[in-house]
FILOTOR-409713 format. One record per residue (C-alpha): residue number from 1; residue in three letters; x, y, z. Coordinates in nm, 4 decimals. Example, Ala and Ser with C-alpha at 12.3 -4.5 7.8 and 13.67 -1.06 7.14 Angstrom:
+-----+-----+----------+----------+----------+
|   n | res |       xx |       yy |       zz |
+-----+-----+----------+----------+----------+
|   1 | ALA |   1.2300 |  -0.4500 |   0.7800 |
|   2 | SER |   1.3670 |  -0.1060 |   0.7140 |
+-----+-----+----------+----------+----------+
! end
This chain:
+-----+-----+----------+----------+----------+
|   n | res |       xx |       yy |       zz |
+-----+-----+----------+----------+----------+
|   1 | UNK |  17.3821 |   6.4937 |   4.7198 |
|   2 | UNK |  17.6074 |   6.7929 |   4.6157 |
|   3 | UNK |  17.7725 |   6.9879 |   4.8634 |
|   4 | UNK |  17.7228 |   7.2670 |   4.6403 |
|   5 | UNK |  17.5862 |   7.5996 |   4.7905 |
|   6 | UNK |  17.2817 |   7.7982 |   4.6469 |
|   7 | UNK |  17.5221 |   8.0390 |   4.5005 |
|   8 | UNK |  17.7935 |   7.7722 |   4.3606 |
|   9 | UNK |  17.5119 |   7.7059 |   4.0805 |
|  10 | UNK |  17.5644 |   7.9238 |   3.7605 |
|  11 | UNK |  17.2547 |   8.0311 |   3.5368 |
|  12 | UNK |  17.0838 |   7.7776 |   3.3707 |
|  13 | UNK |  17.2363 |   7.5368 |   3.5848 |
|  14 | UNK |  17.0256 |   7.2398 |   3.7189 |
|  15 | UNK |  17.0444 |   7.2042 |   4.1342 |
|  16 | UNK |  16.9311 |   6.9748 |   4.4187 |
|  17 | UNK |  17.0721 |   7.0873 |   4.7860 |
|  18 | UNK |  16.9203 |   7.1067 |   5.1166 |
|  19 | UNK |  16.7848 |   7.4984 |   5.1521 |
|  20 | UNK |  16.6136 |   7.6618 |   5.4614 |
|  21 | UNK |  16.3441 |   7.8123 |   5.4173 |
|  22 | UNK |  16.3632 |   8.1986 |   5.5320 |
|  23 | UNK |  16.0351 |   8.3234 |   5.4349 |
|  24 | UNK |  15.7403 |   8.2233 |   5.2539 |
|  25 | UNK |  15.4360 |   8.4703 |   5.1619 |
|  26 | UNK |  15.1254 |   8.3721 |   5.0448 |
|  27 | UNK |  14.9860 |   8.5661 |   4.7263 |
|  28 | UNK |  14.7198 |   8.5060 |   4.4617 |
|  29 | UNK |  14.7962 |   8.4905 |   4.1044 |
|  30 | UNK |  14.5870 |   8.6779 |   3.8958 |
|  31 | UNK |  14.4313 |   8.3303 |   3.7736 |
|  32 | UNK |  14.2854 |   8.3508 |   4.1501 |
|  33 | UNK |  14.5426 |   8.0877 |   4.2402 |
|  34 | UNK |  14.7625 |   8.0831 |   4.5227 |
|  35 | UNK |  15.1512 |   8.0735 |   4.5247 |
|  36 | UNK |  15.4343 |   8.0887 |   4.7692 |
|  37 | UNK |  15.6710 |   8.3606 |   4.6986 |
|  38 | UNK |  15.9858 |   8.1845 |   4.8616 |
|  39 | UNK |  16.3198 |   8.3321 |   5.0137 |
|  40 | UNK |  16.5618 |   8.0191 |   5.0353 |
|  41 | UNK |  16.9031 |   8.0794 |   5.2252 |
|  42 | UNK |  17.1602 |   7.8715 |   5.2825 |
|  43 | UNK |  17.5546 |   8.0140 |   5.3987 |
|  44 | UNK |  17.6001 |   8.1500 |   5.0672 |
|  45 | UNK |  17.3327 |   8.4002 |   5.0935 |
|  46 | UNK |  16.9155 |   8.4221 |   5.0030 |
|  47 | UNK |  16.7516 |   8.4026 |   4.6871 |
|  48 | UNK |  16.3853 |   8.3835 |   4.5757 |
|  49 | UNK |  16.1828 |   8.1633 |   4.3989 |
|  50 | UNK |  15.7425 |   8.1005 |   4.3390 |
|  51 | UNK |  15.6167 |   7.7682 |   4.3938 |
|  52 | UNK |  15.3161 |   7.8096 |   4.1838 |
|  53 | UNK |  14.9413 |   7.6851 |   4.2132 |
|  54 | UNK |  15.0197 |   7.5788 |   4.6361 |
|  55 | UNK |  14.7856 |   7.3614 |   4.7748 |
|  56 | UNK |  14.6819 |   7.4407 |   5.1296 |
|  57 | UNK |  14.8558 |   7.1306 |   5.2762 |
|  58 | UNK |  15.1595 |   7.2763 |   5.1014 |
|  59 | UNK |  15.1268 |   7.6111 |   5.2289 |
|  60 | UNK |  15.0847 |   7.5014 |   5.5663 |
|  61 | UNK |  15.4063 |   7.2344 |   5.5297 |
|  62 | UNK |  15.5883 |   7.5009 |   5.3745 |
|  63 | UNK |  15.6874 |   7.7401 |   5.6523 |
|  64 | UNK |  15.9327 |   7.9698 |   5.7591 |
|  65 | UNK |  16.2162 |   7.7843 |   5.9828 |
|  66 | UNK |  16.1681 |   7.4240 |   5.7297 |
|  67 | UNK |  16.4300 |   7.3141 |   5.5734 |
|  68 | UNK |  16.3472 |   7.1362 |   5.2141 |
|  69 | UNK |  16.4930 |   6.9258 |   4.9599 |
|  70 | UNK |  16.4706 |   7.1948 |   4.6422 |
|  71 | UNK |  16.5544 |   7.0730 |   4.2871 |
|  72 | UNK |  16.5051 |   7.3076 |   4.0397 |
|  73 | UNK |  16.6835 |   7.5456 |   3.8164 |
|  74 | UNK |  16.9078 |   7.8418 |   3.8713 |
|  75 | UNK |  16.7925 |   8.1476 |   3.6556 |
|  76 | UNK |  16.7581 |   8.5552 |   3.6049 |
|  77 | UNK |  16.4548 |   8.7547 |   3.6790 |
|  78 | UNK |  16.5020 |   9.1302 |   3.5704 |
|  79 | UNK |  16.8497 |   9.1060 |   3.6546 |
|  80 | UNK |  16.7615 |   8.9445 |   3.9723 |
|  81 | UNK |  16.8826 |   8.5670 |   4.0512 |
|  82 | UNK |  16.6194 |   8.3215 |   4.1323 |
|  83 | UNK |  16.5453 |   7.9880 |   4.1222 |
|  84 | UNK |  16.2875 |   7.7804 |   3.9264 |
|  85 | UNK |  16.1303 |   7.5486 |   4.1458 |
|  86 | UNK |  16.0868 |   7.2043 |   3.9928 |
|  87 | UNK |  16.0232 |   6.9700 |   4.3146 |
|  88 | UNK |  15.9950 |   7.0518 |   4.6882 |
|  89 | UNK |  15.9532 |   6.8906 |   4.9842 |
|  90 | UNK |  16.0401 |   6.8737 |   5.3460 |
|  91 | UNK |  16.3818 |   6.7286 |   5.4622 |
|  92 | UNK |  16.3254 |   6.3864 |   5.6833 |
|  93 | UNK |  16.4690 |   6.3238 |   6.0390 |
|  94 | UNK |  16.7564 |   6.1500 |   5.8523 |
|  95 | UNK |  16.9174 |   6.4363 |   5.6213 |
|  96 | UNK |  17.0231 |   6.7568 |   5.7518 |
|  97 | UNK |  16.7228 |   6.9744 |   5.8998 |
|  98 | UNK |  16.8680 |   7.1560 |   6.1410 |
|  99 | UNK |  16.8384 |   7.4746 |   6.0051 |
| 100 | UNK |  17.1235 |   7.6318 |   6.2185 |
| 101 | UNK |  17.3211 |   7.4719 |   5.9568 |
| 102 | UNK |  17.1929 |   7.6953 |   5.6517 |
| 103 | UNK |  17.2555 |   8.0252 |   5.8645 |
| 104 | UNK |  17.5055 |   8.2583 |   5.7190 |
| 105 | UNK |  17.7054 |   8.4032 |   6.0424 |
| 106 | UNK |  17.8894 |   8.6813 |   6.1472 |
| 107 | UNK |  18.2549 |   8.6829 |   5.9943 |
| 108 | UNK |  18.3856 |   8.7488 |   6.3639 |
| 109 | UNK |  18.3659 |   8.5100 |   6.6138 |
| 110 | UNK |  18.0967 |   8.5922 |   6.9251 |
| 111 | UNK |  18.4159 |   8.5861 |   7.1812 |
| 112 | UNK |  18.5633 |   8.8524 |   7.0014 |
| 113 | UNK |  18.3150 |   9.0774 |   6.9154 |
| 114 | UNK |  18.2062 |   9.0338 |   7.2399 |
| 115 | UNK |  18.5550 |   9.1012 |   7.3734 |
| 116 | UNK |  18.5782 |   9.4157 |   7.1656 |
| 117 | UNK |  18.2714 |   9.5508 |   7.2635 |
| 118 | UNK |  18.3748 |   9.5368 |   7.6221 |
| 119 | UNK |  18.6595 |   9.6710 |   7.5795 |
| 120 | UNK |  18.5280 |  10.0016 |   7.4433 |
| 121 | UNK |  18.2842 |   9.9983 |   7.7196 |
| 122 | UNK |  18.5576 |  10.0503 |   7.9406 |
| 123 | UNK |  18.6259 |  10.3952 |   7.7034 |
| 124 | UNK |  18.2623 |  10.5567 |   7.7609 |
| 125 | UNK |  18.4275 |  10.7754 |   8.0660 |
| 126 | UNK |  18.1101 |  10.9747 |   8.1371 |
| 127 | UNK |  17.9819 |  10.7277 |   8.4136 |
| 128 | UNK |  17.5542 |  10.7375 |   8.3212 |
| 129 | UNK |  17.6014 |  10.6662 |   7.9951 |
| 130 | UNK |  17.8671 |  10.3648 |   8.0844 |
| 131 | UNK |  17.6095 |  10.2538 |   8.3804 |
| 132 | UNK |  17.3331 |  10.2631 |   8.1065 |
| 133 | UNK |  17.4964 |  10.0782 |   7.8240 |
| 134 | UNK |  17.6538 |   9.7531 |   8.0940 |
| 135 | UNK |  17.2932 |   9.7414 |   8.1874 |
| 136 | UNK |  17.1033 |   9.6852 |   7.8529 |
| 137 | UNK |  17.4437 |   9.4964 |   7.7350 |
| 138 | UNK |  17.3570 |   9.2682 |   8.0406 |
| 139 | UNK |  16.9851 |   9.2571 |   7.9580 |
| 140 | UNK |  17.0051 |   9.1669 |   7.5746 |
| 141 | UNK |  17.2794 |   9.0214 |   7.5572 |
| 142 | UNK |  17.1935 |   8.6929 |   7.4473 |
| 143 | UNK |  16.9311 |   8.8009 |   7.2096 |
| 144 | UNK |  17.2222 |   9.0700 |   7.0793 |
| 145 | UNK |  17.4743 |   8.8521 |   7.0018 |
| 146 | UNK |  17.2544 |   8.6195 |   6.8266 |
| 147 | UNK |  17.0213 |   8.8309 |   6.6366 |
| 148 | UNK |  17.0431 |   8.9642 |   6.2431 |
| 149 | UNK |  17.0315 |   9.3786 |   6.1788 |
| 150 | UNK |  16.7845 |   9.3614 |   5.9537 |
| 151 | UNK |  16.5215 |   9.1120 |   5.7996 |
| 152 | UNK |  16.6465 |   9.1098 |   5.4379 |
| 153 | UNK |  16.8607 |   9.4331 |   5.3887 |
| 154 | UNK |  17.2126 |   9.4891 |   5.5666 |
| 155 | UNK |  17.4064 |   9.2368 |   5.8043 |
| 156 | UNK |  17.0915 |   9.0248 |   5.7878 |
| 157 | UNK |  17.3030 |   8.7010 |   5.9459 |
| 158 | UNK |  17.3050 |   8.5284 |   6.2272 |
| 159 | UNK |  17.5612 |   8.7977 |   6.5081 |
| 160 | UNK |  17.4423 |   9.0713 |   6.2157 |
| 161 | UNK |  17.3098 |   9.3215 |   6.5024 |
| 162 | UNK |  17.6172 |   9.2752 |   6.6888 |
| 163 | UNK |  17.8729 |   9.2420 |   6.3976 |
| 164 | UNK |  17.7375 |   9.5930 |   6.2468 |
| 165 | UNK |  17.7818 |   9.7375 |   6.6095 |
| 166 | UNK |  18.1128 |   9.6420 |   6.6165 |
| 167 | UNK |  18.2084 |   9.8069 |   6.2624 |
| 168 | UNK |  18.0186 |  10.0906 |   6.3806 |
| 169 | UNK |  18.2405 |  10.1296 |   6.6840 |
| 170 | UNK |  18.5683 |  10.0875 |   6.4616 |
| 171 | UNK |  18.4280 |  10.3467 |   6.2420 |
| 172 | UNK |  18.3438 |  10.5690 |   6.5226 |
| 173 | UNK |  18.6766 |  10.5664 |   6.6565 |
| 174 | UNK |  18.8723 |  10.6454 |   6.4152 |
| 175 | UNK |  18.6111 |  10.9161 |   6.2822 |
| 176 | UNK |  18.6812 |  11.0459 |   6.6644 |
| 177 | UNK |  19.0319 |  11.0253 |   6.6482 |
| 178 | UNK |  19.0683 |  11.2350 |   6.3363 |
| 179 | UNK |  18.7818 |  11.5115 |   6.4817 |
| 180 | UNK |  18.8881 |  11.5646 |   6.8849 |
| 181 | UNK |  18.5666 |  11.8100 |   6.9369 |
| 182 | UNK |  18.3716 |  11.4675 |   6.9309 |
| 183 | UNK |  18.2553 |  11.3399 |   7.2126 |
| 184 | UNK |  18.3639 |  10.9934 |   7.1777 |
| 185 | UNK |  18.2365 |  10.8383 |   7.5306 |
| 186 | UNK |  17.8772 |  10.9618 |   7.3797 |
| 187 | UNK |  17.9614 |  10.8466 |   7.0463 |
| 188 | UNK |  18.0412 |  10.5292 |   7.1400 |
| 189 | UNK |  17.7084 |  10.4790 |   7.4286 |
| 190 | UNK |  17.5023 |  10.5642 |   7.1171 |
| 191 | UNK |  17.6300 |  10.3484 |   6.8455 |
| 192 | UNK |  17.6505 |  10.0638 |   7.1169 |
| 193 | UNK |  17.2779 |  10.0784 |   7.2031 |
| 194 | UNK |  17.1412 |  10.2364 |   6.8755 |
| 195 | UNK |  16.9806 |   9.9160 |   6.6960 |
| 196 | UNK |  16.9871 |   9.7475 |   7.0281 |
| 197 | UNK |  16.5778 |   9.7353 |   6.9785 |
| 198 | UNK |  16.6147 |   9.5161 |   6.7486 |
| 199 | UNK |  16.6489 |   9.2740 |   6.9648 |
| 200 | UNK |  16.2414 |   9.2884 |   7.0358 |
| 201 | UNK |  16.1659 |   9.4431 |   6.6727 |
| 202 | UNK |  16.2776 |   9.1265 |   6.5269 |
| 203 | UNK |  16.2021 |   8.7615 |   6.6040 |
| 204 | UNK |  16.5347 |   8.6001 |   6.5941 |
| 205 | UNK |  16.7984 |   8.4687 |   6.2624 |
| 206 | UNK |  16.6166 |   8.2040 |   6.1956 |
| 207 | UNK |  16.3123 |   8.2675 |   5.9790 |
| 208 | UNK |  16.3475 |   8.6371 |   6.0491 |
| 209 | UNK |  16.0164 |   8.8464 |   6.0735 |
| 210 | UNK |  15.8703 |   9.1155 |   6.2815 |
| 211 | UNK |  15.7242 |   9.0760 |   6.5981 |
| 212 | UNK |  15.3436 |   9.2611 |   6.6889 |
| 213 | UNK |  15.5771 |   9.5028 |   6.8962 |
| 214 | UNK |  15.8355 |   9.5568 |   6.5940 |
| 215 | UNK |  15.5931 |   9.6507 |   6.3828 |
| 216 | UNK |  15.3465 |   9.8983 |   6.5886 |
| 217 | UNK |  15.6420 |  10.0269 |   6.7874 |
| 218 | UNK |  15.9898 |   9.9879 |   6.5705 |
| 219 | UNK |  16.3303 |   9.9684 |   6.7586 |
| 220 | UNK |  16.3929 |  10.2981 |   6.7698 |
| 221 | UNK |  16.1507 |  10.3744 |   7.0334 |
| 222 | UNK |  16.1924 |  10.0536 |   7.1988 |
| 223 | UNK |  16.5149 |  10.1161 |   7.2967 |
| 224 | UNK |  16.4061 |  10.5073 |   7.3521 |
| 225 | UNK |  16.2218 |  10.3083 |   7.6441 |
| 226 | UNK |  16.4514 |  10.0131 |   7.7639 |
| 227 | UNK |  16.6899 |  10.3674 |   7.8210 |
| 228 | UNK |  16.4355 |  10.5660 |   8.0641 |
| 229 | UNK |  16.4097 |  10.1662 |   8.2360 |
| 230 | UNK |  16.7346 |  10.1274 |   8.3174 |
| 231 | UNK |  16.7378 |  10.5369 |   8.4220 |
| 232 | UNK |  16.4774 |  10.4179 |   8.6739 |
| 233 | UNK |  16.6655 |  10.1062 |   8.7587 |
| 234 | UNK |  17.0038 |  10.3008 |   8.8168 |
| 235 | UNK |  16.8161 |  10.5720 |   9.0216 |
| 236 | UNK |  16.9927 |  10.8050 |   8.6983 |
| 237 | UNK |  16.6571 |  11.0716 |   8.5965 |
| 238 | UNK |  16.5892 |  11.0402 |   8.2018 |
| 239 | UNK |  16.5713 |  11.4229 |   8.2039 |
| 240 | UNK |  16.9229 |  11.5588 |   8.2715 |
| 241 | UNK |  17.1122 |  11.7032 |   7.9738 |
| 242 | UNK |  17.3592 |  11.3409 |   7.9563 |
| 243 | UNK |  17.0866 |  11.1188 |   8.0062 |
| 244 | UNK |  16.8563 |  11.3150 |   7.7045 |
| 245 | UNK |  17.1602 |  11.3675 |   7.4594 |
| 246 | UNK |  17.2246 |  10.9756 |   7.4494 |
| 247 | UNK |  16.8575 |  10.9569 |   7.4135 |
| 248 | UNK |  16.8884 |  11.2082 |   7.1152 |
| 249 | UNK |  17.1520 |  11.0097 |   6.9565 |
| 250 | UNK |  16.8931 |  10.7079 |   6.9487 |
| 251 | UNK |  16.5829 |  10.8564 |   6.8432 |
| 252 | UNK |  16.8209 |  11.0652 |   6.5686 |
| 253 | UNK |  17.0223 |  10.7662 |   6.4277 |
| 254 | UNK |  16.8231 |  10.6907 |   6.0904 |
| 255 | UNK |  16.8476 |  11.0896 |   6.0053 |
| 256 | UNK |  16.4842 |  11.1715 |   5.8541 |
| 257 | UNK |  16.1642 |  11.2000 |   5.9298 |
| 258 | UNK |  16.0874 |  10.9807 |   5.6801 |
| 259 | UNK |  16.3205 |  10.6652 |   5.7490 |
| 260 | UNK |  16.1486 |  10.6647 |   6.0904 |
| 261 | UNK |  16.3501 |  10.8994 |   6.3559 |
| 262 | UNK |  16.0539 |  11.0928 |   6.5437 |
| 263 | UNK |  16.3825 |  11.4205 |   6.5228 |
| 264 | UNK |  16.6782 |  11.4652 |   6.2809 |
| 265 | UNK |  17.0203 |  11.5135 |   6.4707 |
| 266 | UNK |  17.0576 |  11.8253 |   6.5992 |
| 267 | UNK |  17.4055 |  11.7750 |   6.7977 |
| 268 | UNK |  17.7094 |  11.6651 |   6.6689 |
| 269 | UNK |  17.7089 |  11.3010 |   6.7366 |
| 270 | UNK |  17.4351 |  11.2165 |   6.6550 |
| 271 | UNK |  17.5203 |  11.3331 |   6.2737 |
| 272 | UNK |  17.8243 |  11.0997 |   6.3367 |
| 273 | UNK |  17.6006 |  10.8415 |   6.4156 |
| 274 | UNK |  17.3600 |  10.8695 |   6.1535 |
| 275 | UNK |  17.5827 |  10.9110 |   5.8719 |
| 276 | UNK |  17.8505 |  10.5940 |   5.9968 |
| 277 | UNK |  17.5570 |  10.4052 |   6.0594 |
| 278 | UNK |  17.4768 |  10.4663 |   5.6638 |
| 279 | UNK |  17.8022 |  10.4372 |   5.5624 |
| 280 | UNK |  17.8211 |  10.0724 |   5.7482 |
| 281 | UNK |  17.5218 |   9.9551 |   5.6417 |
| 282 | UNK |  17.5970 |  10.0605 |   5.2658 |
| 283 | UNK |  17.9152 |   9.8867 |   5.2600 |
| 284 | UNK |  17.7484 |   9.5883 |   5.4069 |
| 285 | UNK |  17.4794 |   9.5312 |   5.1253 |
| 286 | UNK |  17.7217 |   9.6314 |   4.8380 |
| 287 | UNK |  18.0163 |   9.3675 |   4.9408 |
| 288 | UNK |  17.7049 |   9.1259 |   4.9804 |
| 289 | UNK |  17.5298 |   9.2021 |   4.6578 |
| 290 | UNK |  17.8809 |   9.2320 |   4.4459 |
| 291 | UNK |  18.0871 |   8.9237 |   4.6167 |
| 292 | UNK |  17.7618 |   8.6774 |   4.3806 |
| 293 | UNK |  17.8176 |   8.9290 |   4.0583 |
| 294 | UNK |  18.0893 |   8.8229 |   3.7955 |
| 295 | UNK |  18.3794 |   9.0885 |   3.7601 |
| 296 | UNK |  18.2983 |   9.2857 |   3.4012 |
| 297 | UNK |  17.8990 |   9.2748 |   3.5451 |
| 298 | UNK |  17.6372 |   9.4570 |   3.7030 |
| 299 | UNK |  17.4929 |   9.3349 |   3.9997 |
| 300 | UNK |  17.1394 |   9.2702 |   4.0631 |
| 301 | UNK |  16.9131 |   9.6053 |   4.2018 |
| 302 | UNK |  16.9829 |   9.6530 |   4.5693 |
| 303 | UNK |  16.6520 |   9.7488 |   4.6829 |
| 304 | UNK |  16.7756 |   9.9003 |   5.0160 |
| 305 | UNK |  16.9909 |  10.1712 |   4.7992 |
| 306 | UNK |  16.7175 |  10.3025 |   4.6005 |
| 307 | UNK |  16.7336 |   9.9943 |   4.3210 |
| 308 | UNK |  17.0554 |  10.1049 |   4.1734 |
| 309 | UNK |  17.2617 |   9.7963 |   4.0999 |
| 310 | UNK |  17.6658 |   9.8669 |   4.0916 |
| 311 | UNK |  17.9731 |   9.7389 |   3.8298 |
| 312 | UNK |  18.1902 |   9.4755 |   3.9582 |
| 313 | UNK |  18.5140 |   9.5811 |   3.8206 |
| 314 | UNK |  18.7577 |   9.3478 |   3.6455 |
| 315 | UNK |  18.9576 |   9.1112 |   3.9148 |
| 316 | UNK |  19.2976 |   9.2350 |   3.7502 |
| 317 | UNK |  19.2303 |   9.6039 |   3.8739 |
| 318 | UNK |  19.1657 |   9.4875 |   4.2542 |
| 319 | UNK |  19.4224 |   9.6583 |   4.5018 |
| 320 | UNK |  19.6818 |   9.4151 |   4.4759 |
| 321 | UNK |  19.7194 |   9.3995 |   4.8312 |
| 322 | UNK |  19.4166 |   9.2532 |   4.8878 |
| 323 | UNK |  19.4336 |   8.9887 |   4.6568 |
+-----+-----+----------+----------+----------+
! end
């Protein structure tokens, strides 16, 4: 078998690797028919594929969290990579199905984002919001350091939630030491805990999906709540001004109305926070979406940024510094 990675296949290419698979959603055809609409990942990235005409013993073999044998065919969709499936089936007790293997992870190591995280901990001076942040850091931190950001879109890895905290916090400080009239103790309490609900929103890196609570609730106002706990824990009331503009800086972060904040920011932080927290996440998906398209290309449509796709420029125009 090929050590050959999802993404080391060119179009047109036959392929036959081990895959894991990340999602699998049951549709009907308009024959009436079912299919599997597939998300395959494997530490290259994800791409889709349909496994047409799916019997129910093959939906109910197929599932989230399996990892399968896939031989098929790499190929292009509107401009979007997929495979053609042309045999599937489940990988035995003696190849490799342990699908921690097929997890992309965080580019950092856990000690040192861990590590860093601490150590800017050590910077929130104002001493509620530092009591408040150590105790949800202590409460999730398992889950934190293990979990994606996102189910598909940004930093959707294995360390993701953490990993885009940390480039938050870099971001943060420097935005803080180029602006002094930030407060960069709240700042940093905010983009710490600010996606920290995603640690009950979402169901682990795995085969990443939603939990009941996720998606009646969202992790904005789960971690609106896990705040006011540890304000009751710490004998700290949720109501004094400190205590409600961290709060703010939580409920604000995603901007609009309409991306799910019940208020828009209406201090200066929480702007900050909002618009690094876009500026993180943009990065994120671009450098993902652009690192599988061919310099001189377009890339695929990147749902999460309105379907635009973005040009790849030509590798003799990189910074040379980076090369």
């Amino acid at each position: 078998m090929s050590s050959k990675k999802i993404y080391d296949y060119q179009v047109n290419e036959d392929l036959a690797l081990f895959v894991l698979i990340k999602a699998a959603d049951v549709r009907s055809a308009k024959n009436g028919k079912k299919f599997i609409s597939f998300t395959f990942a494997d530490r290259s990235g994800e791409i889709s594929a349909k496994f047409w005409n799916a019997s129910e013993h093959e939906i109910s073999e197929f599932q989230p969290g399996k990892v399968v044998l896939l031989k098929g065919k790499r190929e292009n969709y509107q401009g979007n990579p997929q495979i053609k499936i042309l045999h599937l089936r489940l990988a035995t007790e003696f190849e490799p199905n342990d699908s921690s293997l097929y997890l992309r992870q965080a580019p950092v190591s856990f000690e040192k984002m861990e590590s860093e995280i601490n150590q800017t901990v050590f910077e929130i001076i104002n001493p509620n919001w530092n009591r408040i942040v150590r105790y949800l850091l202590n409460k999730n931190h398992a889950a934190f350091f293990k979990y994606p950001a996102a189910k598909k879109n940004h930093h959707a890895f294995a360390g993701g939630l953490a990993y885009h905290t940390l480039s938050m916090l870099r971001l943060a400080r420097a935005v803080a030491k180029q602006y002094p009239v930030i407060n960069a103790s709240l700042l940093y309490a905010g983009t710490i805990l600010h996606d920290m609900g995603k640690t009950i929103e979402l169901s682990g890196p795995t085969a990443t999906t939603y939990t009941l609570a996720g998606n009646l609730i969202g992790h904005i106002v789960l971690i609106d709540e896990q705040i006011v706990e540890a304000c009751h824990q710490l004998r700290i009331s949720e109501n004094q001004e400190d205590v409600l503009l961290l709060r703010h800086l939580i409920l604000a972060h995603h901007g609009l109305l309409e991306y799910g904040s019940p208020v828009r920011p209406h201090i200066l932080e929480a702007e900050v926070l909002h618009q690094i927290d876009q500026l993180d996440a943009s990065i994120q998906m671009l450098s993902g979406v652009l690192h599988h398209t061919e310099p001189g290309q377009f890339s695929e449509k990147i749902f999460g940024m309105d379907g635009r796709n973005f040009f790849r420029p030509s590798e003799d125009l990189k910074d040379p510094s980076k090369k």
